[in-house]
N, C-alpha and C positions, 0 to 999 in steps of 0.2 A: 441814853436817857436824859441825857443834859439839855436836850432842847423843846422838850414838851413839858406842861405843867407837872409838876410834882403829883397831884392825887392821880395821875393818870399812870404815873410815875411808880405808883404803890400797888394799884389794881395788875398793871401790866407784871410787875414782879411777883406780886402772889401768884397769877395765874401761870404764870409762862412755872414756876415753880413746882407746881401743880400740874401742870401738862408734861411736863420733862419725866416729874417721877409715874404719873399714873401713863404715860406712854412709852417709859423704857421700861415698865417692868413687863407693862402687856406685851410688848413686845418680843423680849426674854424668855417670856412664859412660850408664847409661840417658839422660839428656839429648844425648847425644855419638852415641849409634846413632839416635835420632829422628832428630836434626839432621844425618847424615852424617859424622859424623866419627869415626874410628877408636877404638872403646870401650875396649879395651885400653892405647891409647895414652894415653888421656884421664883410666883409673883411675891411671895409674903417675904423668901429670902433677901430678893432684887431691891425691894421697895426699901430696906435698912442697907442695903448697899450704894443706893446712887443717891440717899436722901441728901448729902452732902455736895453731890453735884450738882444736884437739881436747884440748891439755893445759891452757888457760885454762877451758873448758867444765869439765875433768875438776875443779880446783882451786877452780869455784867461784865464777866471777869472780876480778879483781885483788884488789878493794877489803879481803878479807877477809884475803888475803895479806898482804898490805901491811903493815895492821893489827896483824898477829903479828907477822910481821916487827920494826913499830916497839919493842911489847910487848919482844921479847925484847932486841931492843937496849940501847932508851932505859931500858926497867925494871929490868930484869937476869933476865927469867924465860928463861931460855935453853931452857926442855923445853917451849915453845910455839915458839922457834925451830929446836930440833931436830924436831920434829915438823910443821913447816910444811915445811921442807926434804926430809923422807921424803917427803910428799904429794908434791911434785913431782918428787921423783925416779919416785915412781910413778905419775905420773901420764907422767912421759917416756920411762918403759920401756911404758906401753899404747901410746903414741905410735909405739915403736919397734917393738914387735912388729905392729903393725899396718900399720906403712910396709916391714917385712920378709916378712910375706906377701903383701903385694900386690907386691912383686917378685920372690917366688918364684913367683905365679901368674901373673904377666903376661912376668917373661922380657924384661923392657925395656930391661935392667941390661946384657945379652948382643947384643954385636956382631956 
């Protein structure tokens, strides 16, 4: 992501965040109807399962985080630290929109 603008930089991480989680859970649900087990119930489990991966995928891997992270600390470049901070913020709102449609389509949430 180091070589394209940044606001493309932020779309592309929300969304890729977004597709990770609303495509592995569909995905899983289809393993879950093969194998018997209720697919609905399976997307809404899945969706709080990879929500974590689906923002590490969206960012990149750790390793490049980290990185900046150090940068802005230890160096004092703070606009690679404010900007690795955005990424993740947007990469935890694809996260979130993604874990919030699959509870409003699956109804799971509801007693």
């Amino acid at each position: 992501m180091e070589n394209q603008p940044f606001f493309a930089s932020l779309f592309e991480s929300y969304f890729i965040a977004l597709g990770v989680l609303l495509g592995g859970s569909i995905i899983g649900a289809l393993a879950a109807f093969i194998t018997g087990k209720p697919p609905l119930t399976e997307v809404f489990r899945l969706s709080n399962l990879i929500r974590i991966w689906a923002i590490i995928a969206a960012i990149g891997g750790t390793f490049d985080t980290v990185y900046s992270f150090e940068r802005g600390v230890l160096d004092g470049q703070t606009k690679d630290l404010f900007k690795q901070c955005l990424l993740i913020l947007s990469a935890l709102g694809g996260a979130q929109t993604g874990a919030l449609l699959i509870n409003w389509l699956t109804q799971e949430h509801v007693s």
